[in-house]
C-alpha positions in Angstrom: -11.8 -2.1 -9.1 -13.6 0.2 -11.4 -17.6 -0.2 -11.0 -19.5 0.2 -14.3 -19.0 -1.8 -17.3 -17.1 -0.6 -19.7 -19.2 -1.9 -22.7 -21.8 1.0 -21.5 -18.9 3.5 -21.6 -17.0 3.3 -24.9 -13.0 4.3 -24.7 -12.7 3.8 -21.2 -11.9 -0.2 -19.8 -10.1 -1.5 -16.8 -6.9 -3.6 -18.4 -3.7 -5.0 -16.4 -1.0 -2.1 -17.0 2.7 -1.7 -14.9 1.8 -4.7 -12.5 -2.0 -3.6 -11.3 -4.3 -5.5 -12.7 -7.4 -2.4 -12.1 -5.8 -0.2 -14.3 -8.3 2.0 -16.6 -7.5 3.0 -20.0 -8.9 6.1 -21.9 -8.2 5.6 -25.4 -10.1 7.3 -28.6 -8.0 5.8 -31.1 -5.3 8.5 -30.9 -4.8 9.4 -27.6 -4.8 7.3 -24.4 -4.4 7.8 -21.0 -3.8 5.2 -18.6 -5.1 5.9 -14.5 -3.6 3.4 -11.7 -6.3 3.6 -8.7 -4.0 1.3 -6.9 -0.8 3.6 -6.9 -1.8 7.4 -5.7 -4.7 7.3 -7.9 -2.8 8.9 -10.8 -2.3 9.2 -14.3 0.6 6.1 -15.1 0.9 7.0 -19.2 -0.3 9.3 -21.7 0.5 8.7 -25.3 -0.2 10.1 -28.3 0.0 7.5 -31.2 2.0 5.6 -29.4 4.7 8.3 -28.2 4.8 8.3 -24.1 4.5 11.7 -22.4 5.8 10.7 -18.7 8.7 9.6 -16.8 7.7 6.1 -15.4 10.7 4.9 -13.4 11.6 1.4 -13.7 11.5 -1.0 -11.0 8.4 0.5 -9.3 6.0 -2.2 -11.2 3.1 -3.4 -8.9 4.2 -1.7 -5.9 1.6 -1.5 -3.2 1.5 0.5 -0.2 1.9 -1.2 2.6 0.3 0.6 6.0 1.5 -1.3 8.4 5.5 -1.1 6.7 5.7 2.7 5.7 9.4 2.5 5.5 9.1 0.8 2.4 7.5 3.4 -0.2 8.9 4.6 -3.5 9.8 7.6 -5.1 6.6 7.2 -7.5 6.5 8.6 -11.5 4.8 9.4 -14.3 1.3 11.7 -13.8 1.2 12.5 -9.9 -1.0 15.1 -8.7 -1.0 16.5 -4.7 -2.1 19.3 -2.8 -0.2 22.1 -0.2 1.1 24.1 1.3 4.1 22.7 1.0 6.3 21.1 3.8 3.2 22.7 5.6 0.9 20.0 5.6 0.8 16.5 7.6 2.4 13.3 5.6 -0.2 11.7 3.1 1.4 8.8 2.1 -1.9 7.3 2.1 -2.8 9.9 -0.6 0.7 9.8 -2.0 0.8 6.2 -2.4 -2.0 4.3 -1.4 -4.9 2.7 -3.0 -8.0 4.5 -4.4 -11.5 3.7 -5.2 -12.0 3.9 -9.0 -15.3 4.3 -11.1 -15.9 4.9 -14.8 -18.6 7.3 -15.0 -18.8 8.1 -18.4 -16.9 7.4 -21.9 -13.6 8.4 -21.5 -13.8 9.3 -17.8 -12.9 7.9 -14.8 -12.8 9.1 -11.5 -10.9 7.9 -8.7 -11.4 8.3 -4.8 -8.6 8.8 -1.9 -9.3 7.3 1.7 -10.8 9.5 3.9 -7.3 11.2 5.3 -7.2 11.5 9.2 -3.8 13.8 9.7 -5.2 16.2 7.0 -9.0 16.1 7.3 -8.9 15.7 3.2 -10.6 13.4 1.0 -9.2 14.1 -2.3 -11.1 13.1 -5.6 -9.8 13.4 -9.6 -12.2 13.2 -12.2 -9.9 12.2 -15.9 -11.7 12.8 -19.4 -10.5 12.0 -22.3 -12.1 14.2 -25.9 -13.4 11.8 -28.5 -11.1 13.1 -30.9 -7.5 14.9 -30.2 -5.6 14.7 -27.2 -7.4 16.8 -24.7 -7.2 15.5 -21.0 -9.3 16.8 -18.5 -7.7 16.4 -14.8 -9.8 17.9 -12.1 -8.7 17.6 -8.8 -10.9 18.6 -6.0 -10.4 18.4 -2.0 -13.0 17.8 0.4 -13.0 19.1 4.0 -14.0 15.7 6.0 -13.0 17.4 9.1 -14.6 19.5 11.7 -11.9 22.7 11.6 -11.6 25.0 8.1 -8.5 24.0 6.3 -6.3 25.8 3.8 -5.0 23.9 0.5 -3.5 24.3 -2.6 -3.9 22.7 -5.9 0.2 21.2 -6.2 0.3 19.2 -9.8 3.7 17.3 -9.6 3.7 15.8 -13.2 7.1 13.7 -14.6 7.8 14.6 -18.1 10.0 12.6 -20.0 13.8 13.2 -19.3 15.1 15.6 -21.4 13.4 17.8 -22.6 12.7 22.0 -23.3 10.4 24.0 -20.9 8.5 26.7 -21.9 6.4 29.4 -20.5 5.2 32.2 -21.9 5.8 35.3 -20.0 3.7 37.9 -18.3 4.4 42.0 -18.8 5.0 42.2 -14.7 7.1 39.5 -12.5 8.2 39.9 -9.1 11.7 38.0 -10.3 14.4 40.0 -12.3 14.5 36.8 -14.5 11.0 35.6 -14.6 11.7 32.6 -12.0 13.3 32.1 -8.3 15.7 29.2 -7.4 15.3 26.9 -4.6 18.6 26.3 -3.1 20.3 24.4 -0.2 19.4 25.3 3.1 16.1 26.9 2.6 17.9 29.5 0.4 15.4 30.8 -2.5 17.8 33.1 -5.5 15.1 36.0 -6.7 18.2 36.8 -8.8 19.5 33.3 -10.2 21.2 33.1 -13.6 21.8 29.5 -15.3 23.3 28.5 -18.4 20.7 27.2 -20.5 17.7 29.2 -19.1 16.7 32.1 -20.7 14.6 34.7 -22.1 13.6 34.5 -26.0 10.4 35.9 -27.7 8.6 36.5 -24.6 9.0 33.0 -23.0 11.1 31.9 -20.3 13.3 28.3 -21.6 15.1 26.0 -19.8 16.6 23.7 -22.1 18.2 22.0 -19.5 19.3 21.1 -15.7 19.7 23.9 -13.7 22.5 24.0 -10.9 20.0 23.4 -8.9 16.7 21.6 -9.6 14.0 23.5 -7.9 12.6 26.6 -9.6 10.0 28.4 -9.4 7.5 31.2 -12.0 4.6 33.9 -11.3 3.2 33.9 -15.1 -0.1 35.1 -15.5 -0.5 33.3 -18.7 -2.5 30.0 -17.5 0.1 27.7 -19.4 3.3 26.4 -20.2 4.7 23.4 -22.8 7.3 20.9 -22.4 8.7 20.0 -25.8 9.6 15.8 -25.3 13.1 14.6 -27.5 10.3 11.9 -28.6 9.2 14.3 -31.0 6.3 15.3 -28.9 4.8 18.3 -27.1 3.0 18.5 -24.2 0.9 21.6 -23.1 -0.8 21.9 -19.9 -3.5 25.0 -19.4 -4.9 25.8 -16.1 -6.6 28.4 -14.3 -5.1 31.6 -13.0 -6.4 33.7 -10.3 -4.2 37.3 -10.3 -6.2 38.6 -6.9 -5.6 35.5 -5.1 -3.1 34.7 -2.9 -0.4 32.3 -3.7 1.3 30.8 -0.6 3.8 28.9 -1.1 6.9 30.1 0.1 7.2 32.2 -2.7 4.6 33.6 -4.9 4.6 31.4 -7.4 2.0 29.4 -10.7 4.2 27.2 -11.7 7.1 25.5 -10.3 9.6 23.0 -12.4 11.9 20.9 -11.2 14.1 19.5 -13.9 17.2 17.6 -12.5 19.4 14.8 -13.9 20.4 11.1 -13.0 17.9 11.7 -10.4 17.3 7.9 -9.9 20.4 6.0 -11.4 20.4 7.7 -15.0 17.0 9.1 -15.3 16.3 12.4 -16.3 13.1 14.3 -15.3 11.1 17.6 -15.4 8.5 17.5 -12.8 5.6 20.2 -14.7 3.9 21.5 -12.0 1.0 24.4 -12.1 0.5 26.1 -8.6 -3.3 26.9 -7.2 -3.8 29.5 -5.1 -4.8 29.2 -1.7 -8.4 28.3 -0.8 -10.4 28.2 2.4 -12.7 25.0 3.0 -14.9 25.0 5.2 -16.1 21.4 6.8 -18.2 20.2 4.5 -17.2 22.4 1.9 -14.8 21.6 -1.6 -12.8 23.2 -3.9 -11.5 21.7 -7.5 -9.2 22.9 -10.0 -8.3 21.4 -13.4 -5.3 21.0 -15.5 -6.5 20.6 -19.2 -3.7 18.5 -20.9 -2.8 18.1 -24.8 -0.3 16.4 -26.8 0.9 17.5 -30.3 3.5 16.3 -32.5 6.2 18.9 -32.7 10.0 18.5 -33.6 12.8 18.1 -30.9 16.0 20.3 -32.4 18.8 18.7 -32.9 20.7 21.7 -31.7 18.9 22.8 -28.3 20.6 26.3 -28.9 18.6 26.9 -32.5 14.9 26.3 -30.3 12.2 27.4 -32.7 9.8 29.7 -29.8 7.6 31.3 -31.8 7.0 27.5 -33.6 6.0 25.8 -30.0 4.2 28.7 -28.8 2.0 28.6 -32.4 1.4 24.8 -31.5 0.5 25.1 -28.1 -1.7 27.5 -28.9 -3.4 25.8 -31.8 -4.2 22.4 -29.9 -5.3 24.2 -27.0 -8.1 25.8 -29.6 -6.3 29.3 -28.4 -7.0 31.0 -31.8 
């Protein structure tokens, strides 16, 4: 349950929201953001007047995580956050899935607390503030080194848009990737080369408008963000740092990775938005943070995917990101 009173932090509140009854809301009349401590300690909606953001999968309403029954864990929506290297780290599920400590430490802000991880030696802790006006979101993630050996993370955001929609990156002059992006495929394949219908190149910015053949892919822009353009009529921008000398490990080289895939859970649609951190070296005792500034902005959804305004979305990005 969240500590201070809300009456002494204005916009921010604990309210029952999805099933948990210590859910904290953000809200400054236009834009709200709602946290679940009790469910990964993650971000469960973010609307702007009134229009959803995420992907929160029915049927997961109040779910708990139960220790001493792993087995029984679900796939988990809307605004998740982790950390790497991937498929190179121990299981979290604790993190994942299990209940955090929550605080509201200021108006608008919350912060919320993992467990104090054993398999990983990490203790992870994400401060959310919301702007007084607008829609800016601040989500700062930042991993603590409980343990006695250094460790090596990444910053791994693993957001759920809203099914449906149009990604959109701007590109940088150099990539490593003929087409701007890799593919995952089966068998621990990656494609440096891939070509799908409905991803392209237009006005500088990679698109993918819609499911890939296959859902994994991944991007090396240098630009620090990308949008997502929502059939609700909305847009969604996410800005985060980049860090050209460092190294990033995954197993490719890659900022941002997207994974946009189809009736992935009975007739949902879903692009997973996902900014990359490079590698970092904590010592015990030491931390590291990295923060994904969010925005929403009303922007119309073409009727015709194929007639995709670029130059429009990138001019709106760029305005509520305060990029002029």
């Amino acid at each position: 349950m969240a500590k201070a009173l809300s009456a002494e932090n204005p916009g921010a509140r604990v309210i029952e929201y999805f099933g948990y009854d210590d859910a904290i809301e953000l809200t400054n009349g236009e834009c709200t953001a709602i946290l679940t401590p009790a469910i990964g300690g993650k971000i469960m909606s973010y609307q702007l007047h009134g229009k959803e953001a995420l992907e929160i999968i029915p049927g997961e309403e109040g779910y708990h995580y139960d220790l001493e029954n792993p087995q029984e864990r679900i796939f988990s929506g809307a605004g998740r956050f982790d950390f790497g290297l991937e498929r190179r780290i121990a299981p979290r599920d604790e993190i994942w899935l299990g209940g955090w400590e929550s605080e509201i430490t200021g108006p608008r802000q919350a912060t919320l607390t993992s467990v104090k991880h054993k398999a990983t030696g990490i203790q992870v802790v994400r401060t959310f503030t919301l702007a007084a006006k607008g829609s800016h979101l601040s989500c700062k993630q930042t991993l603590i080194n409980i343990g006695n050996k250094t460790k090596q993370h990444n910053h791994w955001s693993r957001t759920f848009g809203k099914g449906g929609g149009i990604v959109l990156i701007p590109l940088s002059d150099w990539s490593r990737y003929q087409n701007h992006y890799a593919m995952y495929e089966p068998e621990g394949r990656i494609n440096i080369m891939p070509e799908n219908e409905g991803i392209y190149i237009k006005d500088d910015c990679l698109v993918v408008s819609q499911a890939p053949q296959h859902p994994k892919l991944g991007m090396d822009s240098m630009e620090g963000w990308f949008s997502y353009l929502i059939p609700n009529d909305l847009l969604f921008v996410k800005k985060y740092p980049v860090f050209p000398e460092k190294n990033y490990a995954e197993r490719i080289p890659m900022t941002i990775s997207i994974w946009y895939v189809e009736n992935f859970r009975d007739t949902l649609t879903t692009a997973e938005l996902e900014p990359i951190g490079p590698l970092e070296t904590i010592a015990p005792g030491e931390r590291v943070s990295f923060t994904e500034d969010w925005y929403l902005v009303e922007h119309g959804f073409p009727l015709d995917k194929t007639t995709l305004d670029v130059k429009g979305i990138v001019e709106a990005s760029k305005e509520v990101m305060g990029a002029h």
